[in-house]
NUGU-380630 format. One record per residue: chain; x, y, z of N, C-alpha, C in turn. Coordinates in pm, whole numbers, plus 50000, padded with zeros to 5 digits. Layout:
<zalums>
[zalum A; [X; Y; Z]; [X; Y; Z]; [X; Y; Z]]
...
</zalums>
This chain:
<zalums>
[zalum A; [96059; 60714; 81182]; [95926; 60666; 81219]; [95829; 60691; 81105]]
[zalum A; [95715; 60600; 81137]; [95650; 60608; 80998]; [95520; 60661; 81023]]
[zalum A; [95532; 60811; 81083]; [95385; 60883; 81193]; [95350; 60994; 81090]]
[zalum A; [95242; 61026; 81046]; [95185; 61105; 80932]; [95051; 61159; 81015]]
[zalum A; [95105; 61315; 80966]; [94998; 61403; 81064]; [94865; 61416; 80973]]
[zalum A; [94692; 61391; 81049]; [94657; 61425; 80912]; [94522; 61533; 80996]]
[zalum A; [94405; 61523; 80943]; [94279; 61589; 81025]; [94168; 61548; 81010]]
[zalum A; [94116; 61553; 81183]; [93996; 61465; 81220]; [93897; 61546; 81148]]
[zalum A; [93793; 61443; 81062]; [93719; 61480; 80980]; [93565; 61471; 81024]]
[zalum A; [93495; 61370; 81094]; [93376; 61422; 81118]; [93345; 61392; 81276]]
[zalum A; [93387; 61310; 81340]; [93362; 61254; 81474]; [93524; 61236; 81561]]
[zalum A; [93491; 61304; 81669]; [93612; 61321; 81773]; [93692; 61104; 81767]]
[zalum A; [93815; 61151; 81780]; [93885; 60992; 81741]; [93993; 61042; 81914]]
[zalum A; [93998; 60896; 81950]; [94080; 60899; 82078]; [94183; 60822; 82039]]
[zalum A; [94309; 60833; 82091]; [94430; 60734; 82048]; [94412; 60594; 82105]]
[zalum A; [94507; 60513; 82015]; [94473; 60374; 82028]; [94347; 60371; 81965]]
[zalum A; [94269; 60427; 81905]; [94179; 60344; 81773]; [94272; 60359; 81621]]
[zalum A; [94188; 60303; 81560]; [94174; 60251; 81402]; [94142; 60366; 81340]]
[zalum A; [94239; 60420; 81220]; [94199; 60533; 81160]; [94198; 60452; 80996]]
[zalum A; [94059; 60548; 80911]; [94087; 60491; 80776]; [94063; 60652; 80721]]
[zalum A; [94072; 60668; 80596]; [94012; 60738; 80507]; [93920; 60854; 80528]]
[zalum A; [93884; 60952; 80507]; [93766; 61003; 80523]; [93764; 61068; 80366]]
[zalum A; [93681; 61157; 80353]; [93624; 61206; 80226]; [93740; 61298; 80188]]
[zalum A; [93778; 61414; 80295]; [93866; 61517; 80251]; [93991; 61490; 80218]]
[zalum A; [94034; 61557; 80138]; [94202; 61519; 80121]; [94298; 61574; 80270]]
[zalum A; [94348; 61469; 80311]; [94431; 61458; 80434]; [94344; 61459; 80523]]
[zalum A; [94203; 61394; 80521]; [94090; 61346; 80615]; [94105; 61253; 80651]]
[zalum A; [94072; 61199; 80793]; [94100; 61063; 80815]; [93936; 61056; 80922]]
[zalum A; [93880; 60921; 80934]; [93763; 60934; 81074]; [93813; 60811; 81090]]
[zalum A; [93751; 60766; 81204]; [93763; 60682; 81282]; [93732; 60537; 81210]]
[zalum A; [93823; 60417; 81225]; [93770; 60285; 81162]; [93636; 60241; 81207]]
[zalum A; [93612; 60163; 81125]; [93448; 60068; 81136]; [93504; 59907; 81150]]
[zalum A; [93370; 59853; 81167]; [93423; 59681; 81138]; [93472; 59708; 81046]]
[zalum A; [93606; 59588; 81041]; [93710; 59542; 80918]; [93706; 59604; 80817]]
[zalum A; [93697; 59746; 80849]; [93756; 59824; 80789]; [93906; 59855; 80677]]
[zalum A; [93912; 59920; 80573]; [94072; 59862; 80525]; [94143; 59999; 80555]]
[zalum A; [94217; 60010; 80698]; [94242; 60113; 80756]; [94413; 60218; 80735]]
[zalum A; [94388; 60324; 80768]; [94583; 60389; 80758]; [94639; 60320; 80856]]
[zalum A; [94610; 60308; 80998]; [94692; 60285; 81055]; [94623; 60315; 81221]]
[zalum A; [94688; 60393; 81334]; [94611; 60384; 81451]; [94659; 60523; 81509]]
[zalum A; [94553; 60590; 81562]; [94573; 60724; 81621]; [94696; 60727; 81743]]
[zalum A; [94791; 60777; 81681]; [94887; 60810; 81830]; [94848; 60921; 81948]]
[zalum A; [94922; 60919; 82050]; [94877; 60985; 82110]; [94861; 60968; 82314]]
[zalum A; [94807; 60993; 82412]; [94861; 60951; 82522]; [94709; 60853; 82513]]
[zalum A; [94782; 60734; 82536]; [94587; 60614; 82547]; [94631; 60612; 82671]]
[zalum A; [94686; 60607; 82766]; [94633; 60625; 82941]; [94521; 60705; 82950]]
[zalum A; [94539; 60834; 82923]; [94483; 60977; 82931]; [94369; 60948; 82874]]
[zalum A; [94312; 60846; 82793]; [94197; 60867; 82664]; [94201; 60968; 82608]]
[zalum A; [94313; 61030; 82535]; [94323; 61157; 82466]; [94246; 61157; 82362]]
[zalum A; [94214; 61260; 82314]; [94101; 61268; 82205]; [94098; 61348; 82138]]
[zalum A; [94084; 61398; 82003]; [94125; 61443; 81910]; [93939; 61504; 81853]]
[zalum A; [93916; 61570; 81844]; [93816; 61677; 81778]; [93813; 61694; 81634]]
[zalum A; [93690; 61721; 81603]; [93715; 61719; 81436]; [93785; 61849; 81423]]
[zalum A; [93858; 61833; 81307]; [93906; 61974; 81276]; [94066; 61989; 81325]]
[zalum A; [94068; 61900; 81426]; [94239; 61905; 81483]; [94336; 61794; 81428]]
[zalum A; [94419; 61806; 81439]; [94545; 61772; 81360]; [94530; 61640; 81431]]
[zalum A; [94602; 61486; 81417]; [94603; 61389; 81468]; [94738; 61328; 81388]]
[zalum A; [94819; 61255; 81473]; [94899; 61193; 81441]; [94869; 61045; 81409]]
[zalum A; [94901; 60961; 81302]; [94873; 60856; 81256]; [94962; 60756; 81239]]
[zalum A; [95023; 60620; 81351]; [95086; 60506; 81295]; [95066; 60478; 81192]]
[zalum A; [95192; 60417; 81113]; [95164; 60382; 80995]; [95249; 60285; 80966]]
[zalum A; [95221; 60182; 80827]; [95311; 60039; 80819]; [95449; 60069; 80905]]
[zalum A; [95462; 59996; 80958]; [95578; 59940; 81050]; [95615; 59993; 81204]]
[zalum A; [95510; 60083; 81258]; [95529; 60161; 81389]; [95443; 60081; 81503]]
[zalum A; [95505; 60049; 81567]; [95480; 60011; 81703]; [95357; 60100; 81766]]
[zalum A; [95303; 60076; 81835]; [95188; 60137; 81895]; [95118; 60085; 81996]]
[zalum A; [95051; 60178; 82096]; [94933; 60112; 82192]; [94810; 60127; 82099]]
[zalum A; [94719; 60051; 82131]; [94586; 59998; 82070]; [94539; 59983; 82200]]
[zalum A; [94411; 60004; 82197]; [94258; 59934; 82232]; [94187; 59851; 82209]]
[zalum A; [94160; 59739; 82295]; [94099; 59638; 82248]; [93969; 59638; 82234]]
[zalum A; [93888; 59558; 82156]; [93720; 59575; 82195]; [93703; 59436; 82238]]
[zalum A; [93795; 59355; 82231]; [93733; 59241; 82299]; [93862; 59166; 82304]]
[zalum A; [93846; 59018; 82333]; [94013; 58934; 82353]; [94109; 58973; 82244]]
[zalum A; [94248; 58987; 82284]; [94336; 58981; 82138]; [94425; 58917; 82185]]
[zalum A; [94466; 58792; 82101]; [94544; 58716; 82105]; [94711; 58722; 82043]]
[zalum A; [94817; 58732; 82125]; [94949; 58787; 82054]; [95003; 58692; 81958]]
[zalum A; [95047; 58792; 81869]; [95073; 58699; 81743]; [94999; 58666; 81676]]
[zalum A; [94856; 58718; 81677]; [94730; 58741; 81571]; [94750; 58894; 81515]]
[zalum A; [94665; 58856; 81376]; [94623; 59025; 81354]; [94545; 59068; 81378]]
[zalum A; [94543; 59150; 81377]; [94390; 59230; 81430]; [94363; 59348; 81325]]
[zalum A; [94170; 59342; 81329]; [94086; 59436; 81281]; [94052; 59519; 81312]]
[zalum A; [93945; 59607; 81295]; [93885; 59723; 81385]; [93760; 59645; 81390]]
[zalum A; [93694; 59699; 81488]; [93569; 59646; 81510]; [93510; 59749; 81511]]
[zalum A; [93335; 59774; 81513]; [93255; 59847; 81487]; [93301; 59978; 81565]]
[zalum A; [93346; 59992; 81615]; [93384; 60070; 81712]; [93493; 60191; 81716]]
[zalum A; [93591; 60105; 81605]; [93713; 60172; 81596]; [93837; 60098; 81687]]
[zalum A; [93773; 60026; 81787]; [93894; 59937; 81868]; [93928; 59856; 81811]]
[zalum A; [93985; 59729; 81856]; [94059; 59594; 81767]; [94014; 59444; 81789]]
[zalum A; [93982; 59385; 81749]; [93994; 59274; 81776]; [94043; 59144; 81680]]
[zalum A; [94077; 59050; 81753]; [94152; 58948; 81640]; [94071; 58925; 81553]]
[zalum A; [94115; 58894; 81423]; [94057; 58913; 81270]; [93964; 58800; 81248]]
[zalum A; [93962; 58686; 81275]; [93874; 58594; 81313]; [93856; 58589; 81096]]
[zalum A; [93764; 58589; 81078]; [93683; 58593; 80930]; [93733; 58714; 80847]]
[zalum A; [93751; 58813; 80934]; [93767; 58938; 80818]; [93882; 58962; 80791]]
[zalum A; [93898; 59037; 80658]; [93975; 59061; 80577]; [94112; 59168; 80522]]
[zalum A; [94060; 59287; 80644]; [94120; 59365; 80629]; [94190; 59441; 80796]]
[zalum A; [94269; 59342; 80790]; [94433; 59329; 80933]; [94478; 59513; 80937]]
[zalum A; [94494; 59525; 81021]; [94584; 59705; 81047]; [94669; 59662; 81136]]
[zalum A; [94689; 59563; 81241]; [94761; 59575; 81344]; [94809; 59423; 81334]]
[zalum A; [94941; 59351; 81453]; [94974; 59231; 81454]; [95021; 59286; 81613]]
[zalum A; [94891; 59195; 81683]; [94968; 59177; 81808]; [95082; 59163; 81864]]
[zalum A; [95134; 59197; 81952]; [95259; 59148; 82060]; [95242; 59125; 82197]]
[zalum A; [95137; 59155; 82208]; [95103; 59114; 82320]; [94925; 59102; 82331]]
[zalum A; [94898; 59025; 82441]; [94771; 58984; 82445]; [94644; 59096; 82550]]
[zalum A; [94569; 59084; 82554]; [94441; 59195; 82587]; [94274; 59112; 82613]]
[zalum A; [94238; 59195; 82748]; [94113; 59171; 82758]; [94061; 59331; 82644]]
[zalum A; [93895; 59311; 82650]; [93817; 59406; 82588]; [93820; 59508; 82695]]
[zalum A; [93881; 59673; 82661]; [93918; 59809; 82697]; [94039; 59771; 82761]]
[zalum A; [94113; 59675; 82773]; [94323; 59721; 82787]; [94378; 59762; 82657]]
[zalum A; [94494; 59786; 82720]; [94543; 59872; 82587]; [94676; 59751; 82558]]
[zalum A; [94721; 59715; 82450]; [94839; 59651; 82381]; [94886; 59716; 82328]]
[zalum A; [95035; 59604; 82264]; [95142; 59694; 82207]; [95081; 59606; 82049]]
[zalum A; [95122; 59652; 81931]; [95117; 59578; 81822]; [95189; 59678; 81760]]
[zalum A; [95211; 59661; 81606]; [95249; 59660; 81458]; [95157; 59704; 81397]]
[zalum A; [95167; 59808; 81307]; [95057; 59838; 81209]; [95121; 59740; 81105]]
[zalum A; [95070; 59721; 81048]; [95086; 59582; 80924]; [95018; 59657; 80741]]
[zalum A; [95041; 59568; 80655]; [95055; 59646; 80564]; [94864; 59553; 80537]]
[zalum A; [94757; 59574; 80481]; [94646; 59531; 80417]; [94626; 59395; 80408]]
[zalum A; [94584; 59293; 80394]; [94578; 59158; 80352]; [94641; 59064; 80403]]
</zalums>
């Protein structure tokens, strides 16, 4: 599996969002709009589990299957972005894809997708 542990850096992250970058080395916070992201917080998304700054978080990464959160429609067999939010939605205009649907979603269900590689 391609799951890389790293630590929540400034704002609590729940699984099934969009993780990118943060400042610290092995920092990660939560994605923004079209964001160019690592990958998507694992973790139990029934539960809305949630992750605290400072605690360890597990991270999908190119090629791992995953539940996601939607922020609005996602269409299967689109890619999908993060939206302002850190959830997903189909990429529509923007540029920078983290996920490829497999299945489809209203805004707050959870799907299955693909973390995907940038572009």
């Amino acid at each position: 599996m391609a799951v890389k542990t790293f630590l929540v850096e400034t704002a609590a992250i729940k699984a099934g969002y969009a993780i990118k970058n943060g400042a610290a080395e092995k920092g990660v916070v939560i994605g923004s709009d079209d964001s160019a992201n690592l990958g998507v917080a694992k973790g139990n998304v029934a539960a809305e589990e949630s992750f605290a700054v400072g605690e360890q978080i597990d991270v999908a990464l190119i090629g791992e299957e995953v539940l996601c959160i939607a922020g609005g429609a996602i269409t299967k067999g689109l890619k999908c972005k993060s939206d302002a939010n850190g959830k997903f939605a189909d990429v529509g205009a923007g540029t920078n894809p983290t996920v490829l649907a497999l299945e489809a979603a209203a805004a707050d269900e959870t799907f299955v997708a693909v973390v995907i590689a940038q572009g």
